[in-house]
KEKE-3310 file (N, C-alpha, C; in steps of 0.2 Angstrom, whole numbers, plus 5000, padded with zeros to 4 digits):
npx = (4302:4288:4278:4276:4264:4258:4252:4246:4243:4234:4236:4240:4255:4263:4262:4251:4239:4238:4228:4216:4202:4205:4218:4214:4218:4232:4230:4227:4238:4247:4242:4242:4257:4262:4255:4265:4275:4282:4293:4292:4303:4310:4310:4319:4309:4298:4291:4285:4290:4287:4294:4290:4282:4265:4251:4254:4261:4273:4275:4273:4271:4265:4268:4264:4277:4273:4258:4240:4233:4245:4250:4251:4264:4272:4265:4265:4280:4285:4276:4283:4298:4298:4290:4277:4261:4247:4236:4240:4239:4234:4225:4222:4209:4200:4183:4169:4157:4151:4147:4153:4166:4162:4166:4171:4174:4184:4187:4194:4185:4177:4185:4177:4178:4190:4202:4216:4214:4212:4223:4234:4227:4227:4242:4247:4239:4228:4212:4212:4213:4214:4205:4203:4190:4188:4176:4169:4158:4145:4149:4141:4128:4127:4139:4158:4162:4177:4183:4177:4185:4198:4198:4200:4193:4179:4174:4168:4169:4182:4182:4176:4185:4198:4194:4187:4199:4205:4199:4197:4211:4210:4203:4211:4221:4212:4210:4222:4227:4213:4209:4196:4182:4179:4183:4174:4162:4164:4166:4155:4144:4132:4141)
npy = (5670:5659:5651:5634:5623:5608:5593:5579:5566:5550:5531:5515:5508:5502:5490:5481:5487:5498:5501:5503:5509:5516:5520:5534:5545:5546:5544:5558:5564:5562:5567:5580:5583:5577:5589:5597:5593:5585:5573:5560:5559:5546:5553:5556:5555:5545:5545:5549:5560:5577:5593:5610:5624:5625:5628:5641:5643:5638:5622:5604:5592:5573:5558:5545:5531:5520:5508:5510:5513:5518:5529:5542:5545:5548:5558:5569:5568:5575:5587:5593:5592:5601:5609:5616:5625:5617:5622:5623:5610:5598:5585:5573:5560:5545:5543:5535:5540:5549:5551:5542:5551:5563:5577:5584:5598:5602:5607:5599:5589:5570:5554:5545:5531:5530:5523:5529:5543:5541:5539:5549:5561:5556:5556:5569:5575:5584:5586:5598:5600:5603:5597:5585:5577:5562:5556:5538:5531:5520:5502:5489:5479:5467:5470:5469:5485:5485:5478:5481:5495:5492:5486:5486:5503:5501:5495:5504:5513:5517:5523:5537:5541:5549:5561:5563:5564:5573:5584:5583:5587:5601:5606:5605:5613:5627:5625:5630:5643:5651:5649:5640:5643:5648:5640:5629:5634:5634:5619:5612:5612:5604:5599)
npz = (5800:5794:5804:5799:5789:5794:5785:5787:5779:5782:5783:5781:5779:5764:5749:5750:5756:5746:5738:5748:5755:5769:5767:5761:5765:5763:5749:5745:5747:5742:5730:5734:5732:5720:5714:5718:5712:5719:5729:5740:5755:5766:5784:5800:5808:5809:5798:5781:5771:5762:5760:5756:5749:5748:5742:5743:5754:5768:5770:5776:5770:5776:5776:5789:5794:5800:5806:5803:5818:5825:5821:5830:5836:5827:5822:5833:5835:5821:5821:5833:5828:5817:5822:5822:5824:5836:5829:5816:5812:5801:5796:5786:5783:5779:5781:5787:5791:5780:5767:5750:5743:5749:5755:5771:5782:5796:5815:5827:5840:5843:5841:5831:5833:5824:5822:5821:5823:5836:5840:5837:5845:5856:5857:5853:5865:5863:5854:5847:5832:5815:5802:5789:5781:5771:5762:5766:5765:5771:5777:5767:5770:5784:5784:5793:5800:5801:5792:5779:5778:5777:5764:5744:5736:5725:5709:5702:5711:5708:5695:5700:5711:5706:5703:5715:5725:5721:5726:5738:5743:5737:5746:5756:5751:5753:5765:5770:5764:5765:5777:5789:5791:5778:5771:5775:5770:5757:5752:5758:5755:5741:5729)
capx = (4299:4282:4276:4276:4257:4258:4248:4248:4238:4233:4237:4243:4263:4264:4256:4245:4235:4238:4219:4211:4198:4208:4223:4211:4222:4240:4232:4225:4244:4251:4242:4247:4265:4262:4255:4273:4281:4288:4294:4292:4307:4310:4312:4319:4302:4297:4284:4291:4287:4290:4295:4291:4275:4257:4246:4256:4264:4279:4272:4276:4266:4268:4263:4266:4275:4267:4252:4236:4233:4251:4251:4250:4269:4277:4261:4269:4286:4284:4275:4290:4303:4297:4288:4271:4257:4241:4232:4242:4242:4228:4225:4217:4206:4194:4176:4165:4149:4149:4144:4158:4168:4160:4174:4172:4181:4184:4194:4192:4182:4178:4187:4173:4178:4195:4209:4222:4213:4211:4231:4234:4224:4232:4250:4247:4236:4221:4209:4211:4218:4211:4204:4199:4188:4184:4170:4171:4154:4145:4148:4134:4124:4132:4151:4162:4166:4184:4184:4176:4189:4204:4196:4199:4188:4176:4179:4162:4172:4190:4181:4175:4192:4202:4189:4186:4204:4208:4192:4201:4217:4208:4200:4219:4224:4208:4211:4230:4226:4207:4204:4191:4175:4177:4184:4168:4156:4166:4166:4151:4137:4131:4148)
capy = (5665:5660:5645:5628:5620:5601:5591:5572:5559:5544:5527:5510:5506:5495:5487:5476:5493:5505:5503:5502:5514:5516:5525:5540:5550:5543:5547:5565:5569:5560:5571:5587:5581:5576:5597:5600:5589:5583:5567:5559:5557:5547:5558:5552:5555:5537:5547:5551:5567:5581:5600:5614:5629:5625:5634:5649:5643:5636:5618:5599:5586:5569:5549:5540:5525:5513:5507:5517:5513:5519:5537:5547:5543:5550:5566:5573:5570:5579:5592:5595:5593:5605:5617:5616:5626:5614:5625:5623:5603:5596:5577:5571:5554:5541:5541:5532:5543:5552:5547:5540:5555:5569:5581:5588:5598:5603:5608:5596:5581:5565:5550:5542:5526:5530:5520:5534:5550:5540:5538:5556:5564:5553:5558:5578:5579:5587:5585:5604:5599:5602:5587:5583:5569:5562:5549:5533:5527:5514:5497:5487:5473:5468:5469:5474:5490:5486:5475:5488:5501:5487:5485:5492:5503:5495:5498:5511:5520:5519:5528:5544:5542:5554:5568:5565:5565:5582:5590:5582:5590:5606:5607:5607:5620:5631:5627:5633:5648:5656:5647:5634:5645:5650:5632:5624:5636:5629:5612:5606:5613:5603:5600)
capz = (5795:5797:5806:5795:5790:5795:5784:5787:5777:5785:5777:5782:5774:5757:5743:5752:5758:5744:5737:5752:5756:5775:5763:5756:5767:5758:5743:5745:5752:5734:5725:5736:5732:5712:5713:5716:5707:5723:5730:5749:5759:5774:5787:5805:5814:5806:5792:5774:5770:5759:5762:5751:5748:5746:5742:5744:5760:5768:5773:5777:5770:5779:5779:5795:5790:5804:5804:5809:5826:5829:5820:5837:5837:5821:5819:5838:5831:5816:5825:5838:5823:5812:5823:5818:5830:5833:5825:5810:5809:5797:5797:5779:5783:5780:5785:5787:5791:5777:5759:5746:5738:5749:5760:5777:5786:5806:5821:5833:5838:5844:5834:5829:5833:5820:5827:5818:5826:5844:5844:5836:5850:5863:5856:5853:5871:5861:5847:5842:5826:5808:5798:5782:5781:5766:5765:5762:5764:5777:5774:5766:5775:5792:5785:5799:5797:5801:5786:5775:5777:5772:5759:5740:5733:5721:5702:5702:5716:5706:5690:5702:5714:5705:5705:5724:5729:5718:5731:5745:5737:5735:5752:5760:5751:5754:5774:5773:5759:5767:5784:5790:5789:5771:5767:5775:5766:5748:5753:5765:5751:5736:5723)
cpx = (4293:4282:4274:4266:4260:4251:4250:4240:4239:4232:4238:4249:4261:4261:4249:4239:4236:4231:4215:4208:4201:4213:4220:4215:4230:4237:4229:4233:4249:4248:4243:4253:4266:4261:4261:4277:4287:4287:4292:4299:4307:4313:4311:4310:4298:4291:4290:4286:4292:4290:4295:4285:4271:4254:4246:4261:4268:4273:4276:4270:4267:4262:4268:4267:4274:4260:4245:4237:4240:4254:4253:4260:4274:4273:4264:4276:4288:4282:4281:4296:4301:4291:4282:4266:4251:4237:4231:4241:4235:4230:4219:4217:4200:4190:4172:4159:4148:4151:4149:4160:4166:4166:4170:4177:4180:4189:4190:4187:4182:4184:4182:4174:4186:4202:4215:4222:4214:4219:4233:4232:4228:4239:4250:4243:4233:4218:4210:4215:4213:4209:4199:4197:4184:4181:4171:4164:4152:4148:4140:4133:4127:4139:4154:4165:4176:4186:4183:4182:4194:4201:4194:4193:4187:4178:4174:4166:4178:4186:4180:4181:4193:4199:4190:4192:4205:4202:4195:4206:4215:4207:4207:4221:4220:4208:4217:4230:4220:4205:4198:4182:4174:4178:4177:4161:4159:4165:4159:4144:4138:4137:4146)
cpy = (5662:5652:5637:5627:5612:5597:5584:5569:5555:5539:5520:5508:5499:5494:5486:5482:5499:5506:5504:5510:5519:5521:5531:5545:5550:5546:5555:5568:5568:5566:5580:5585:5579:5583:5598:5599:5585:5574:5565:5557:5554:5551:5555:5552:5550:5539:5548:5559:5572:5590:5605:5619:5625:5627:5641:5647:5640:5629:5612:5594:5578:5562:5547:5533:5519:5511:5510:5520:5516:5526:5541:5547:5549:5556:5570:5573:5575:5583:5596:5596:5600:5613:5621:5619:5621:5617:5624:5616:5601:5587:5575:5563:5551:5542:5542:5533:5547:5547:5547:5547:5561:5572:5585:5590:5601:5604:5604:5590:5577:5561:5545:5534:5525:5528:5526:5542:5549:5543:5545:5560:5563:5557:5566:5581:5585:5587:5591:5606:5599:5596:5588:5578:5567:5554:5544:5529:5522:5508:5494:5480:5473:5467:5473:5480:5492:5482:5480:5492:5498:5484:5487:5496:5499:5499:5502:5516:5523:5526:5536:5546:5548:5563:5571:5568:5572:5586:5590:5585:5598:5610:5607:5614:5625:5631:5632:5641:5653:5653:5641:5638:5646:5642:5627:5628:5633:5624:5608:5607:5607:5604:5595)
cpz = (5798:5801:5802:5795:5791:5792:5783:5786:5779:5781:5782:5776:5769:5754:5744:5753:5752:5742:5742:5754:5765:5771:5760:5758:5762:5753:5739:5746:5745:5732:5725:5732:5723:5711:5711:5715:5711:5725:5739:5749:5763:5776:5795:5810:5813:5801:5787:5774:5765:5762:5755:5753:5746:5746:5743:5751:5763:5774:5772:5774:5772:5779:5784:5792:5795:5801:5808:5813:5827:5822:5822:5834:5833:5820:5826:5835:5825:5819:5828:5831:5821:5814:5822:5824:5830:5828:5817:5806:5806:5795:5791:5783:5779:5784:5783:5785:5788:5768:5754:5742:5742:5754:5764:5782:5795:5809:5826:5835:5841:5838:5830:5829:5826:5823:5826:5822:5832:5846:5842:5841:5856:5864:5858:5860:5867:5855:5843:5837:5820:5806:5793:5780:5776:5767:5759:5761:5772:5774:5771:5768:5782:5790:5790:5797:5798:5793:5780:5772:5776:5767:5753:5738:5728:5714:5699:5704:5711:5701:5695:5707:5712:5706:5713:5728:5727:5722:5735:5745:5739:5741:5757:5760:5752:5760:5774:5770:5763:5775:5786:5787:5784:5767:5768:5770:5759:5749:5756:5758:5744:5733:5718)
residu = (UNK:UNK:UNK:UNK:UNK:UNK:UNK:UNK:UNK:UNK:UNK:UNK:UNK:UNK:UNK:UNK:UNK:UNK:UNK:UNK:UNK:UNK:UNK:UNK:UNK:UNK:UNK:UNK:UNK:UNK:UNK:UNK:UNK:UNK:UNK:UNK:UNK:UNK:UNK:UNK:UNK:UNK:UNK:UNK:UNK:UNK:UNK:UNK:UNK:UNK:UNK:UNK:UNK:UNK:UNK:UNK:UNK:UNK:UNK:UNK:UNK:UNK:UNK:UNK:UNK:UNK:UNK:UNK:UNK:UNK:UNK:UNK:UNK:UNK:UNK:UNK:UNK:UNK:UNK:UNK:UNK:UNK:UNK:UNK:UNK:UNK:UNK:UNK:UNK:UNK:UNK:UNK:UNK:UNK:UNK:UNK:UNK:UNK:UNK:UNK:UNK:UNK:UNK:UNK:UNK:UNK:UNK:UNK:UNK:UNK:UNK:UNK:UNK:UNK:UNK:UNK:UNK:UNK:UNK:UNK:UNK:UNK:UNK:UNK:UNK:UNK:UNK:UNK:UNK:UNK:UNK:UNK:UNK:UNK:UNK:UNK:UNK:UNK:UNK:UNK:UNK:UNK:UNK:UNK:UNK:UNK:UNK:UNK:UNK:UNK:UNK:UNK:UNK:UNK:UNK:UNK:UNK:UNK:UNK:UNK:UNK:UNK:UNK:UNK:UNK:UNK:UNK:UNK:UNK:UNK:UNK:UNK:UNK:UNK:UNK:UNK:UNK:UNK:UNK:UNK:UNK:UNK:UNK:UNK:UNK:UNK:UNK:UNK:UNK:UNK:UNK)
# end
């Protein structure tokens, strides 16, 4: 049997956080999981997750249910549980440094100053992990950019939301389905 893909969206747990621009990852992994008409589980490695094919192939898709900063914890757990090679694990995010709605993708990395990647790097002992980074935008004026990112999108952004996340969506299973270099040529150009 082949090797699982590990895909965990990055979020902060609850209400209080579900709009926030910080959960773009949570809700790229919802709409994996609305594809397959599936549910999240808990699952002991403290993420919910769900089991089943994507995009043609035997995968896990996973929200850590801590809080950011403390990812690292439950994305090595999962990993180890379920068997996953680095290679295989893909880590959908928020950022920053790119323009509202646009999708980037990568192996490997600094963390750009992302409390979520910092501790995921830490846990797994190496950045050489896939990532989906959908953008969120800078803040505007001097707002901190930690306020920023807990804070909902605006009701301009909600309207184009759904579009963006089914890219981010899109750009998953184009990694797990053709690989990085054909995914960054579909994704990095004009959409």
């Amino acid at each position: 049997m082949p090797d699982p893909w590990l895909i965990v969206g990055l979020g902060n747990p609850g209400p209080t956080y579900a709009g926030n621009r910080h959960n773009a990852g949570f809700m790229v992994v919802d709409a994996l999981a609305a594809r397959e008409g599936a549910r999240f589980k808990a699952h002991k490695t403290r993420a919910d997750v769900v089991e089943g094919r994507f995009a043609g192939v035997r995968g896990v898709l996973a929200k850590p249910r801590g809080y950011m900063n403390e990812s690292g914890g439950p994305v090595a757990a999962l990993r180890s549980f379920f068997g996953a090679p680095l290679d295989q694990v893909v880590v959908v995010h928020d950022e920053l440094d790119i323009d509202f709605g646009a999708i980037r993708v990568k192996l490997g990395g600094g963390d750009g100053g992302h409390n979520g990647l910092r501790s995921i790097t830490k846990s797994l002992g190496s950045n050489e992990y896939l990532r989906v980074r959908f953008g969120i935008g800078r803040p505007p004026g001097r707002m901190d950019p930690a306020d920023f990112v807990l804070r909902d999108f605006t009701s301009s952004e909600r309207k184009d939301l759904p579009s963006f996340i089914d890219d981010a969506a899109e750009a998953v299973e184009s990694l797990v389905r053709v690989g990085l270099a054909q995914t960054q040529a579909n994704f990095h150009g004009p959409r």
